[in-house]
NUGU-482807 format. One record per residue (C-alpha): residue number from 1; x, z, y. Coordinates in Angstrom, 3 decimals, padded with zeros to 6 digits. Layout:
N
+-----+----------+----------+----------+
!   n !       c1 !       c3 !       c2 !
+-----+----------+----------+----------+
! NUM !        X !        Z !        Y !
...
+-----+----------+----------+----------+
END
This chain:
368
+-----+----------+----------+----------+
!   n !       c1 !       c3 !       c2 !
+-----+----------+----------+----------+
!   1 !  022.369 !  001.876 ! -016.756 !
!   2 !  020.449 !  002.781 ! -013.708 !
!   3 !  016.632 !  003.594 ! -014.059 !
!   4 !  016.214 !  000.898 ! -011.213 !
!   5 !  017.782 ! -001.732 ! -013.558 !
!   6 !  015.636 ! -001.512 ! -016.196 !
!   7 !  012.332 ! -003.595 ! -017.681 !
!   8 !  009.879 ! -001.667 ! -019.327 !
!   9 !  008.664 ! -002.568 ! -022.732 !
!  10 !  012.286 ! -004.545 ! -022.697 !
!  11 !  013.947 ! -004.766 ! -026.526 !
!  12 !  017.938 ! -003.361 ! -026.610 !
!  13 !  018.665 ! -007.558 ! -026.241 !
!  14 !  017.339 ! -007.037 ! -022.205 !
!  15 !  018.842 ! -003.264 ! -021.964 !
!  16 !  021.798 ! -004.858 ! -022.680 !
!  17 !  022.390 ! -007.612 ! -020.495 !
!  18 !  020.823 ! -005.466 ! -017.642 !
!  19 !  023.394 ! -003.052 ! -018.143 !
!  20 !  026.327 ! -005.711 ! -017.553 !
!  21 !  026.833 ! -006.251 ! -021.131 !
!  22 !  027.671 ! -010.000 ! -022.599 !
!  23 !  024.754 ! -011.031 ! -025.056 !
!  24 !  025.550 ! -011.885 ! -028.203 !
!  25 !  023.940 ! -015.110 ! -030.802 !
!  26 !  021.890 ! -012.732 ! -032.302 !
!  27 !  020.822 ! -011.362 ! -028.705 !
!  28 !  020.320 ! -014.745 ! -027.671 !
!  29 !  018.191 ! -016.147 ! -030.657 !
!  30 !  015.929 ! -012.859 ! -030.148 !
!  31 !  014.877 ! -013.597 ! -026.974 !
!  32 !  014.624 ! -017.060 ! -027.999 !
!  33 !  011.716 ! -016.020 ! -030.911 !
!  34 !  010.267 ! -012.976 ! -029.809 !
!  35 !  010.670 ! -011.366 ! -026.379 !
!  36 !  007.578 ! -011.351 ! -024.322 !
!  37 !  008.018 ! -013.842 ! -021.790 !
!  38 !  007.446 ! -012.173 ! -018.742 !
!  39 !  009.336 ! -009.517 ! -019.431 !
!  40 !  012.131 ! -012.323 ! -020.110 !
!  41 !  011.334 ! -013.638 ! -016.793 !
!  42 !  011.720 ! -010.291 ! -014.709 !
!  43 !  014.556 ! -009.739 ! -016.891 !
!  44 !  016.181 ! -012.849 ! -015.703 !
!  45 !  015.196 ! -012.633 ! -011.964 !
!  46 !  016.579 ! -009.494 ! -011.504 !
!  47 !  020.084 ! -010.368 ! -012.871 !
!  48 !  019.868 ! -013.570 ! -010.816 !
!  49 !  018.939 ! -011.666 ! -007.636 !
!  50 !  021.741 ! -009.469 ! -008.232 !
!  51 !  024.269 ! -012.355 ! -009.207 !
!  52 !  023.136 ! -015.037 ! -006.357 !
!  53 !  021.009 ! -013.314 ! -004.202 !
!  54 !  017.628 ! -015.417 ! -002.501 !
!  55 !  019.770 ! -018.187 ! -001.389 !
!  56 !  018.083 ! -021.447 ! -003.259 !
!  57 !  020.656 ! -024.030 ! -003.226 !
!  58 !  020.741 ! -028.208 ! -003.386 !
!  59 !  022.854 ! -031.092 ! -003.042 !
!  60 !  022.183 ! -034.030 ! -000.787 !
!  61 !  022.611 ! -036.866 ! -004.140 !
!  62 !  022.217 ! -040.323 ! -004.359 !
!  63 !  022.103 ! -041.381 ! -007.967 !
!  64 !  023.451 ! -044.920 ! -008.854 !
!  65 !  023.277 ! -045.741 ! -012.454 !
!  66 !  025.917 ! -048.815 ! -012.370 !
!  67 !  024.225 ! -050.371 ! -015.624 !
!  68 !  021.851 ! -049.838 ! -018.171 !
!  69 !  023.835 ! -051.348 ! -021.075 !
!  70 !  024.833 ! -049.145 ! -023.745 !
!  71 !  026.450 ! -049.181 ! -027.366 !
!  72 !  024.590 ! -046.046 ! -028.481 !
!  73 !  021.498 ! -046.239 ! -029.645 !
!  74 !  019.811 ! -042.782 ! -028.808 !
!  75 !  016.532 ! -042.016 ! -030.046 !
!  76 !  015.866 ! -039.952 ! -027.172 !
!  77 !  016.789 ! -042.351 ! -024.179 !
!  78 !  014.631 ! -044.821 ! -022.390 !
!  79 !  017.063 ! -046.039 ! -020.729 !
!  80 !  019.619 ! -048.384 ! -022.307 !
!  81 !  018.848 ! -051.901 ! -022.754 !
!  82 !  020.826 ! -054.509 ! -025.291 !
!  83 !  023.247 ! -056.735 ! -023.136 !
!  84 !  020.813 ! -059.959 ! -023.991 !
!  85 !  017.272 ! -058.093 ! -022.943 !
!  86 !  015.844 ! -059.632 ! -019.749 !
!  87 !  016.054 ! -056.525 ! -018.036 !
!  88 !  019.513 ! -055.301 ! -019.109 !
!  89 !  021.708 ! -055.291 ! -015.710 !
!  90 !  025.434 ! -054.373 ! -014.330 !
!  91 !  026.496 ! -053.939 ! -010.756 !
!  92 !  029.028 ! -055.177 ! -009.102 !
!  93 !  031.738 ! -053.251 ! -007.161 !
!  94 !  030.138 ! -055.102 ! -004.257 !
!  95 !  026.461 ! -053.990 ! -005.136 !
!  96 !  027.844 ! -050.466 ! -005.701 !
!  97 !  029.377 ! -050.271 ! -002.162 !
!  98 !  025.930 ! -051.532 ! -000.763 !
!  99 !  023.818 ! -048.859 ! -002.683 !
! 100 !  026.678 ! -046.381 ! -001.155 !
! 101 !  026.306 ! -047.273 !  002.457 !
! 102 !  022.300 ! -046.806 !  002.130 !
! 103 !  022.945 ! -043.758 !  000.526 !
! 104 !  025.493 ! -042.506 !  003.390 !
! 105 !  024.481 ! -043.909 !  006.785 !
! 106 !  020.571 ! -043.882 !  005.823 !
! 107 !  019.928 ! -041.181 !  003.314 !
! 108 !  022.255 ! -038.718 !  004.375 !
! 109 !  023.920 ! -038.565 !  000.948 !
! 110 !  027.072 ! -035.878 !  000.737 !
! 111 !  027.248 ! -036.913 ! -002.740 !
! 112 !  027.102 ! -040.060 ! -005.209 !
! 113 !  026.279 ! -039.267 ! -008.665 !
! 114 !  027.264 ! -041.923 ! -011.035 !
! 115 !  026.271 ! -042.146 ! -014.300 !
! 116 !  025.610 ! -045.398 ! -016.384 !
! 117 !  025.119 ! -047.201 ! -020.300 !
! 118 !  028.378 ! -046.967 ! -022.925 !
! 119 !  029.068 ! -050.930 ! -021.706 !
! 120 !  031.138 ! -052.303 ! -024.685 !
! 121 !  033.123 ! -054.756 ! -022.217 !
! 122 !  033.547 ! -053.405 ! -019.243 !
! 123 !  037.564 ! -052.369 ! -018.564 !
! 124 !  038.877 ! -049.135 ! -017.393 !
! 125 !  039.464 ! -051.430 ! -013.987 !
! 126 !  036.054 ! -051.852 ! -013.422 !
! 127 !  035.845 ! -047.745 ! -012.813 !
! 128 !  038.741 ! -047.747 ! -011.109 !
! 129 !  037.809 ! -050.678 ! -008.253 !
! 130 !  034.405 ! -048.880 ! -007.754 !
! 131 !  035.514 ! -045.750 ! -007.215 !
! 132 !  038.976 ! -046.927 ! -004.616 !
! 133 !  036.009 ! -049.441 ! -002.889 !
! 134 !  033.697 ! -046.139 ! -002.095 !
! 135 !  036.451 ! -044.079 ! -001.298 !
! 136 !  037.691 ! -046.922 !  000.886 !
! 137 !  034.584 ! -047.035 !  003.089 !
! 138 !  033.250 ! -043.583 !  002.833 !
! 139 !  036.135 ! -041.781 !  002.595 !
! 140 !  034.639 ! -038.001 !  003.099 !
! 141 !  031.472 ! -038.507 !  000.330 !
! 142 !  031.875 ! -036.849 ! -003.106 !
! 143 !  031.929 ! -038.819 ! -005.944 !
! 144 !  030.442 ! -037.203 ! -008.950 !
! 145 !  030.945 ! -039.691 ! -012.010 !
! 146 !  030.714 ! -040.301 ! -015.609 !
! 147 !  030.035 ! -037.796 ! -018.046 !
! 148 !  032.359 ! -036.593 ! -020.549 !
! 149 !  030.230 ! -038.664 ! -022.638 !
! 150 !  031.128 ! -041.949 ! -020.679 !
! 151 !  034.970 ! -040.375 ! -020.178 !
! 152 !  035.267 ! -040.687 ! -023.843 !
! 153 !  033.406 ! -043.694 ! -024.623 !
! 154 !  035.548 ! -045.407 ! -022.014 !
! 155 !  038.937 ! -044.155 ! -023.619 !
! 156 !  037.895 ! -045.206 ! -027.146 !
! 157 !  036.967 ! -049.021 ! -025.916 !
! 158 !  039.810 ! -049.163 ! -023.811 !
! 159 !  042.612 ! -047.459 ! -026.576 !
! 160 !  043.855 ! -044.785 ! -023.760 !
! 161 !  044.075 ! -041.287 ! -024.212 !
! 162 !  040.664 ! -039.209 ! -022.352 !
! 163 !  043.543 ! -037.367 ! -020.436 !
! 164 !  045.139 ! -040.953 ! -019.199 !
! 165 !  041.534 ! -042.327 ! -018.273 !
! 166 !  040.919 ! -038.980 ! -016.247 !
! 167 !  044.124 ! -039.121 ! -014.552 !
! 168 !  043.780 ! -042.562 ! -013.486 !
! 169 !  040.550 ! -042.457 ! -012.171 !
! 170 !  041.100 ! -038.835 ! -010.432 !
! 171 !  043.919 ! -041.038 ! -008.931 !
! 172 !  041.702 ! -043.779 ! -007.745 !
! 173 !  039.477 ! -040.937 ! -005.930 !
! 174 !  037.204 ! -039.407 ! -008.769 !
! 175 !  036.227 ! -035.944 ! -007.378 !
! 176 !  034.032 ! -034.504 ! -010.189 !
! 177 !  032.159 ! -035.151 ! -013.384 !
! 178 !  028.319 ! -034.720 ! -013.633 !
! 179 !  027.435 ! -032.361 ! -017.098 !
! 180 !  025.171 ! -035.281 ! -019.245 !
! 181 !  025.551 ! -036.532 ! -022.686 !
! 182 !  025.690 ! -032.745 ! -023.739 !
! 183 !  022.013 ! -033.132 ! -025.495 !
! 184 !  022.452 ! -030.030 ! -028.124 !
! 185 !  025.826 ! -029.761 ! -029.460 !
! 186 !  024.565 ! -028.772 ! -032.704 !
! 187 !  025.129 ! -031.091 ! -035.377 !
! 188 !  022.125 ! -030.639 ! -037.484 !
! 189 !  019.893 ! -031.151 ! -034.241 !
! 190 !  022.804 ! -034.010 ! -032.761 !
! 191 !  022.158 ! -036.200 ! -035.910 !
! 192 !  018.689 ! -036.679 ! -035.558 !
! 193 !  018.726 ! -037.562 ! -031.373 !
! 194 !  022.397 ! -039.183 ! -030.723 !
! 195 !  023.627 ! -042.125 ! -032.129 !
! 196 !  026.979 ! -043.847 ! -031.002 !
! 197 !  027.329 ! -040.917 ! -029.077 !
! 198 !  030.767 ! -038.158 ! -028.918 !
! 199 !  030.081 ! -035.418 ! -031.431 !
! 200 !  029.092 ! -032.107 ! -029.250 !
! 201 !  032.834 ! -030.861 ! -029.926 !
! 202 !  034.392 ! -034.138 ! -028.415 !
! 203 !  031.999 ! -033.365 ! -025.244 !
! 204 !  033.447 ! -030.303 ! -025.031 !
! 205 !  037.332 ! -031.076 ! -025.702 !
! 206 !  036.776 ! -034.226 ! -022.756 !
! 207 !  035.287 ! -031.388 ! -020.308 !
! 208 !  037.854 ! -029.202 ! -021.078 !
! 209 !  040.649 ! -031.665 ! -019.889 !
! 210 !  038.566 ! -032.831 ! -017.188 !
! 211 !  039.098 ! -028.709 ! -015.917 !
! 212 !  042.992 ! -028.593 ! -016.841 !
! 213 !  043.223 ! -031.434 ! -014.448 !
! 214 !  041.391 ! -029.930 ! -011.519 !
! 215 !  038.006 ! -031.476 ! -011.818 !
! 216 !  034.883 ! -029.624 ! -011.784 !
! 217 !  032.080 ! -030.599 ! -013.617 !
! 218 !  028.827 ! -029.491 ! -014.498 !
! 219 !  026.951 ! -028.849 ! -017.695 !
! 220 !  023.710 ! -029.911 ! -019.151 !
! 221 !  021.298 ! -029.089 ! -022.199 !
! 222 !  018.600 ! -031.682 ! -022.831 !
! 223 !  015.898 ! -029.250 ! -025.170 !
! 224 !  012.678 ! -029.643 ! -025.762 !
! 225 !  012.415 ! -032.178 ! -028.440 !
! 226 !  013.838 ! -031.916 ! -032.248 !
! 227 !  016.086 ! -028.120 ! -031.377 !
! 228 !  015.529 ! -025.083 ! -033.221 !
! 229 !  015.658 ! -021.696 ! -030.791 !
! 230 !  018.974 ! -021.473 ! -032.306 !
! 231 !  020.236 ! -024.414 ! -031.456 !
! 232 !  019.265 ! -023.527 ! -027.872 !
! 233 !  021.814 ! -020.031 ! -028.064 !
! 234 !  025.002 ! -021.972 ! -030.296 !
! 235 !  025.037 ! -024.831 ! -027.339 !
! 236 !  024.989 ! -022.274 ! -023.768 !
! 237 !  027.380 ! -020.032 ! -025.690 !
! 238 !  029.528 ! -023.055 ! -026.086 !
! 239 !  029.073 ! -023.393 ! -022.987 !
! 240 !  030.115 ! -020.130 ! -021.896 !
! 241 !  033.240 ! -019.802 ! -024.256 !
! 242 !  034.889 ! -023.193 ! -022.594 !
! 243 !  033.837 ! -021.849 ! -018.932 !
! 244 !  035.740 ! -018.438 ! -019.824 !
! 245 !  038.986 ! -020.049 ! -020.562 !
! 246 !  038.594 ! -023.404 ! -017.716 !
! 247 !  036.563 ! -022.236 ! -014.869 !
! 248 !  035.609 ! -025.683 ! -014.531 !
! 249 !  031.698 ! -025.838 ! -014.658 !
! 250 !  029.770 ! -025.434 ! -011.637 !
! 251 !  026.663 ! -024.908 ! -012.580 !
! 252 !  024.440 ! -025.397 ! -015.913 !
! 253 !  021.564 ! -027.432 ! -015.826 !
! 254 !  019.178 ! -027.114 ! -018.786 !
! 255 !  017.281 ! -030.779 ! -018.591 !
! 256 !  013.462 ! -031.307 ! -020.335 !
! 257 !  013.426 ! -033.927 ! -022.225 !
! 258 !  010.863 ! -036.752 ! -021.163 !
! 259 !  008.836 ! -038.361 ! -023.844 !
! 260 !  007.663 ! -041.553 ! -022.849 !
! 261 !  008.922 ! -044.718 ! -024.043 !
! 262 !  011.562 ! -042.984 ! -025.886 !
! 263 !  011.968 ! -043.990 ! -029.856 !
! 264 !  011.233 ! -040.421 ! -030.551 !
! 265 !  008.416 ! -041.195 ! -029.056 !
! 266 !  007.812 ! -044.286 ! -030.953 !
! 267 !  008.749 ! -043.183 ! -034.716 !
! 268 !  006.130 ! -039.957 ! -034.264 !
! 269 !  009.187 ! -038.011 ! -034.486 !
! 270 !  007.913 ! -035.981 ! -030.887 !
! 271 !  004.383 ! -036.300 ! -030.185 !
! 272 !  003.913 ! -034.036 ! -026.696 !
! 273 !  006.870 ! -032.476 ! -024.217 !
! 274 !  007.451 ! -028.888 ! -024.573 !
! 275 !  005.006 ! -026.910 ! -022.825 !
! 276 !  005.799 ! -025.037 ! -019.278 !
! 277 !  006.609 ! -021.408 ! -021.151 !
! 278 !  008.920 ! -022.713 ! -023.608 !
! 279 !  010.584 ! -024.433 ! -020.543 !
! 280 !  010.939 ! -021.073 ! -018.542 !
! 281 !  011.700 ! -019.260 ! -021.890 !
! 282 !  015.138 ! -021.464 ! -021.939 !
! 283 !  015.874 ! -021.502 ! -018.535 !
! 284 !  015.727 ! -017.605 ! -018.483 !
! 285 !  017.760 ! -017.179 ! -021.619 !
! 286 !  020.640 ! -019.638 ! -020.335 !
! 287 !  020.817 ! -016.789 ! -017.225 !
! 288 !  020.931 ! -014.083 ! -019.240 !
! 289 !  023.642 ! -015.752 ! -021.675 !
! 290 !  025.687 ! -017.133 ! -018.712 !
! 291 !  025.497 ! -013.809 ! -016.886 !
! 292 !  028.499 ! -012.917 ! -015.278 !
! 293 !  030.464 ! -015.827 ! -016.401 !
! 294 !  028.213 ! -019.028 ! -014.936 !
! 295 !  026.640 ! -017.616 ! -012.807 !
! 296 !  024.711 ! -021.041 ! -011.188 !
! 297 !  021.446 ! -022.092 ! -013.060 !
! 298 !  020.123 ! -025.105 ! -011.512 !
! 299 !  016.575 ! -026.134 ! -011.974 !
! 300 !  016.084 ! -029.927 ! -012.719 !
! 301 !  012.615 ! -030.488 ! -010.380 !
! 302 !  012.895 ! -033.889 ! -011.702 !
! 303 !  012.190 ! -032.960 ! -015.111 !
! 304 !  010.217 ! -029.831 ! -015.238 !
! 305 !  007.737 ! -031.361 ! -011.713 !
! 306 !  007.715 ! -029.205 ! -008.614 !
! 307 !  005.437 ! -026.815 ! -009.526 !
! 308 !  007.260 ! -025.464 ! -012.643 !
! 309 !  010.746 ! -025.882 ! -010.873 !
! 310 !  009.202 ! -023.336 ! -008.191 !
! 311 !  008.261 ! -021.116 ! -010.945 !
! 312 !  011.682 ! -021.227 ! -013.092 !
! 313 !  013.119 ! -020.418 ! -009.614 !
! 314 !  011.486 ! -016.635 ! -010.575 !
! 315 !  012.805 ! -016.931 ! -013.762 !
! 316 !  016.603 ! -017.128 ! -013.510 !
! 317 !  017.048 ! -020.235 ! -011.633 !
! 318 !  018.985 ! -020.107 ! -008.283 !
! 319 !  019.673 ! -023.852 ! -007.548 !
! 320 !  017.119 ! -027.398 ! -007.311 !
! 321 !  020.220 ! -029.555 ! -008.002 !
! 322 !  019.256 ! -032.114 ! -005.644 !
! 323 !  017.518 ! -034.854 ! -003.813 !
! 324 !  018.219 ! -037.428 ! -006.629 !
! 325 !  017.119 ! -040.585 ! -004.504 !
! 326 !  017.243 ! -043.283 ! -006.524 !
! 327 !  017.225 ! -041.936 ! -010.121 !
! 328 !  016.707 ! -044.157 ! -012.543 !
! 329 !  017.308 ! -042.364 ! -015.881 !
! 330 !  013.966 ! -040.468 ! -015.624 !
! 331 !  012.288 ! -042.512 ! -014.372 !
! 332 !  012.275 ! -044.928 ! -017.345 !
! 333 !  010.563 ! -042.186 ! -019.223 !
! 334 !  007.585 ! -041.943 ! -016.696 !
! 335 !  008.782 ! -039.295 ! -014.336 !
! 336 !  008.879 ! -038.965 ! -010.302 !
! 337 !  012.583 ! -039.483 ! -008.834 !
! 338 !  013.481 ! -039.056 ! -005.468 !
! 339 !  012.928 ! -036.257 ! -002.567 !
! 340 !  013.680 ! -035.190 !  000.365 !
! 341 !  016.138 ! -032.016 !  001.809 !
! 342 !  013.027 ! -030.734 !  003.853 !
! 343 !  010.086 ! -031.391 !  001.005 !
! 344 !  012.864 ! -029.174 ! -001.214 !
! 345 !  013.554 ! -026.699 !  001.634 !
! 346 !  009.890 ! -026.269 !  002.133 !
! 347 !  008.953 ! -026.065 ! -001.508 !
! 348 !  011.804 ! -022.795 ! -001.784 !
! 349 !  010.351 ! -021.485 !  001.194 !
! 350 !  006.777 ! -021.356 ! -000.334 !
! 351 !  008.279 ! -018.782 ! -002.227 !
! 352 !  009.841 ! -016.315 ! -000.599 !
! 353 !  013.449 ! -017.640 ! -000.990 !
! 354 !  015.925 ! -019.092 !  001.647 !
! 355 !  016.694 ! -022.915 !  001.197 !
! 356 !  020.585 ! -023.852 !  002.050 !
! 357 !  022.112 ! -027.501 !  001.608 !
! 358 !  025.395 ! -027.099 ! -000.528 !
! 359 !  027.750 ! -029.739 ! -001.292 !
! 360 !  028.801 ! -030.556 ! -005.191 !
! 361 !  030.966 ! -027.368 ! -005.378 !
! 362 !  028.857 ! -024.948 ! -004.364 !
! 363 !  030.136 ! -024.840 ! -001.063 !
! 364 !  027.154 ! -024.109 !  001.471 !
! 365 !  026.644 ! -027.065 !  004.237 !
! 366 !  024.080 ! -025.316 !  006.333 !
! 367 !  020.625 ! -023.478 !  005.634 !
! 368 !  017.391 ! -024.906 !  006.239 !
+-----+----------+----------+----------+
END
């Protein structure tokens, strides 16, 4: 290991992963529990510097969340609504296409990300007429849909196989899978935040076909809530081991979890969001567990606010994921949706980094 390459003060854990070296659980849970923080941070900036360089990436998105009805009953979602609640809704392919065009021709949108409730009677053909009807009138826009999660969901109701439901809707124009319904894949930490939800392994196994068929998805972790710091290491490691053997994730997104009006929430079970350095603690861990393997950390602005996005940005993040116009997940748990490419360019810029447009793989559109 160079002298240049090192942090001083840093524990063997840091020495380690500076030197090139894959961390291991124990590593991981270490830094988790007792590394000084900013030395975690300038750990984790200088191995993305080296990795990604100062290029700060995003994605023109759109987010259309095609309904709100769901099966599960998650403690930690205030989202989902019960198909006879006055605000419960589901779009039609017609609605869809609508949102789509505003999102194209008037938003600029390279990408849709769709994302929506378990619905307990909607038919694989409803997924497969929304995506052919995009596809039919925006032929060049990505569409990023349904999570492993939903994938699954949607084969159990509908008694296919998740490799026949992929297939079909790959067919039908289905270009990539966004990374939620991860939460923790930890079962002791699962239990107590998921219900009617795939077990974290059955996430996994649905991504993993997803990649032997050619799509690329991303990955999430939703922390902040009921985890233990060893929750945090077993679920990126996960994480890592699947991306060694697929290649299929484009990027990991660690999500903060939003409080309000969540049944978490509610019960007392959470009583105040994880505070900013426990945020950055994670983020910066995930880099130095991914490094080398995943090497794309995206910071959810949407989640953590601006301010702390620009921040995690210094501490191992290299991507703002995206606009997110029209997000509707977060917001029903109190937080601000929706941006623009030159508010996120000019928020990069403030520090020091270079702001380029990508599209959903990674592929650079043009800087800013």
């Amino acid at each position: 290991m160079q002298k240049s390459d090192t942090v001083a003060g840093g524990t063997p854990a840091l020495e380690k992963v500076l030197a090139g070296e894959e961390l291991s659980y124990s590593d991981g849970v270490q830094l988790m529990s007792e590394e000084n923080l900013f030395l975690l941070g300038a750990a984790a900036d200088k191995v993305r510097q080296k990795l990604c360089g100062d290029v700060v990436t995003f994605v023109a998105s759109y987010y259309l969340n095609y309904t709100n009805v769901c099966a599960a009953r998650c403690p930690l979602c205030a989202f989902y609504r019960k198909s006879d609640q006055s605000d419960a809704y589901t779009l039609s392919t017609e609605q869809i296409v609508a949102r789509s065009k505003i999102a194209v021709e008037q938003l600029g949108a390279t990408e849709l990300h769709i994302v929506g409730g378990f619905h307990p009677k909607l038919g694989l053909d409803y997924y497969e007429k929304m995506i052919q009807a995009i596809k039919a009138e925006f032929p060049k826009v990505t569409i990023k849909a349904f999570t492993p999660a939903e994938i699954f969901f949607i084969a159990r109701l509908t008694k296919n196989s998740v490799k026949e439901v992929l297939s079909r809707l790959k067919v039908t124009g289905l270009d990539s899978l966004p990374g939620g319904g991860a939460e923790i894949f930890h079962p002791d930490t699962r239990k107590q935040i998921v219900i009617g939800k795939c077990s974290g392994e059955e996430w996994l196994d649905t991504a993993r076909q997803a990649h032997e068929l050619g799509l690329k998805s991303n990955c999430t972790m939703l922390f902040g809530h009921v985890e233990k710091p060893e929750h945090i290491v077993d679920h990126v490691i996960k994480i890592r081991e699947l991306h060694k053997k697929t290649k299929g994730f484009t990027t990991f997104v660690p999500l903060k979890f939003s409080l309000e009006n969540t049944e978490l929430e509610q019960k007392g079970l959470v009583t105040a969001e994880s505070p900013s350095t426990y945020d950055l603690r994670v983020i910066a861990v995930s880099r130095l567990l991914l490094a080398n393997v995943l090497n794309n950390i995206s910071v959810y602005w949407v989640a953590l606010g601006k301010k702390v996005a620009q921040v995690a940005l210094s501490y191992g993040g290299n991507d703002m994921v995206g606009t997110a116009f029209s997000e509707e997940i977060f917001r029903a748990a109190g937080k601000e949706t929706g941006t623009s490419t030159q508010e996120l360019a000019s928020l990069i810029r403030e520090i020091k980094r270079v702001p380029a447009e990508r599209d959903t793989f990674f592929n650079h559109i043009r800087s800013l």
